[in-house]
N, C-alpha and C positions, 0 to 999 in steps of 0.2 A: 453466673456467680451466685452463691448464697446470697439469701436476703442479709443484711446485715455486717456483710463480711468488709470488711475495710478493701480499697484496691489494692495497697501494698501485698494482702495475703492474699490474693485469687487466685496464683498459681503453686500454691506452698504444700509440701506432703505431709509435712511432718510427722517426718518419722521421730521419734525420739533411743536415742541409743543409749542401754546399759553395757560398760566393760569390765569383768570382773578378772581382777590381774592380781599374781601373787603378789604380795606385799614384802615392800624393798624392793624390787626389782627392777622400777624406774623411778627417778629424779623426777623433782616437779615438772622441769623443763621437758622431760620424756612427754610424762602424764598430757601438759599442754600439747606437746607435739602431736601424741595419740588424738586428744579430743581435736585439733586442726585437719586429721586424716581423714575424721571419721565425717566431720562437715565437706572435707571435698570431694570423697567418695560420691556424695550425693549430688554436690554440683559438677564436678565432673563425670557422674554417670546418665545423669537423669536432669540434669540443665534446672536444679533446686536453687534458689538463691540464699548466699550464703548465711544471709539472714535467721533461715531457717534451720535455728543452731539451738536442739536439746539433746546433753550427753552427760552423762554419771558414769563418773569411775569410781568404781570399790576396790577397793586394797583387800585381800584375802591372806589371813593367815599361815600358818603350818597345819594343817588336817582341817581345811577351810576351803580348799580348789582342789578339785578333783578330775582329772581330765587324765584319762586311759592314754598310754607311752606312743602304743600303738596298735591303737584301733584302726579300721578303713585303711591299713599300710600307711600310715605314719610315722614320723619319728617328732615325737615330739619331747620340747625340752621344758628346766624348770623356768620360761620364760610362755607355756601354755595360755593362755589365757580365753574367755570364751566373751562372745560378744552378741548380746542381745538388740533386734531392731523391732521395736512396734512399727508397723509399715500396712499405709493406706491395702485393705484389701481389695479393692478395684486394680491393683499394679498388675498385670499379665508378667508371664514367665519369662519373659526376655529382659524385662527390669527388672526382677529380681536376679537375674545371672548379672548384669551389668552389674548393679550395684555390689553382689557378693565378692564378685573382681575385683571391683576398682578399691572395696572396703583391704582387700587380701592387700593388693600391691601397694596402699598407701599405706598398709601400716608397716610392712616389711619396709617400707624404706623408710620409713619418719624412726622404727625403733630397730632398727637391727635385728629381728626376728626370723626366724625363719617362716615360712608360709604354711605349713606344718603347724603351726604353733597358735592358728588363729582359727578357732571354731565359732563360726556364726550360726545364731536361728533367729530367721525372719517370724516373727511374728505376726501373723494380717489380723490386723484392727480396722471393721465398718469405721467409715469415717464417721459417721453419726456418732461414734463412742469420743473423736476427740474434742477438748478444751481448749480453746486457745484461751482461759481467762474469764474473768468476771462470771464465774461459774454458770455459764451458758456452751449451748453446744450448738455453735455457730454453723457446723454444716447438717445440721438433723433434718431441714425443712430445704432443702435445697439441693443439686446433684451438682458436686464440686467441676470446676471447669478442666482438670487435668484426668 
């Protein structure tokens, strides 16, 4: 474990997710739903504790989201949405499928969407680049233990 690092956090990835969703198209209650998906995705993919909960949703206007009908053979609808993951680059390619799964099938069920509808890009961030706070970068000096 990092020097410094609390125990509570020694196994934490933190990823942090952006979802940027047409606007109107879900109820707060959605919204909450989506951001509860997008936390279990991680602990049901990757055994995260739930703890490790950062997620922003953005509402996007009319000529504000952009996402091609169908592109890669999709059928997508006005319920497209794309969803961004900063995500530890040490993760190997088998964790990144898990996660992009379990991200797909929890949100298809938490919002009624179709799977079509849900464009993710992982983003790998050195863990040295994250904060957990008190504007220090608590794994710079240290090789995380996951």
């Amino acid at each position: 474990m990092a020097a410094g690092l609390p125990q509570s956090i020694g196994g934490l990835l933190m990823p942090v997710f952006e979802a940027h969703v047409p606007a109107g198209r879900f109820s707060v209650e959605k919204k909450r739903a989506l951001a509860d998906a997008l936390n279990q995705s991680l602990v049901q993919s990757l055994g995260i504790p739930a703890g490790d909960r950062f997620i922003v949703i953005t509402e996007h206007g009319e000529g504000e989201l952009h996402l091609d009908p169908s592109f890669m053979e999709m059928e997508r609808t006005e319920d497209a949405m794309i969803i961004s993951v900063l995500f530890g680059a040490h993760r190997p390619l088998s964790d990144k499928e898990k996660l992009v799964s379990a991200v797909n099938r929890l949100v298809v069920d938490a919002l009624g969407v179709s799977p079509d509808d849900i464009f993710v890009a992982l983003v790998p961030v050195p863990n040295e680049n994250f904060s957990f706070g008190r504007g220090e970068l608590q794994l710079a000096n240290g090789a995380p233990r996951w």
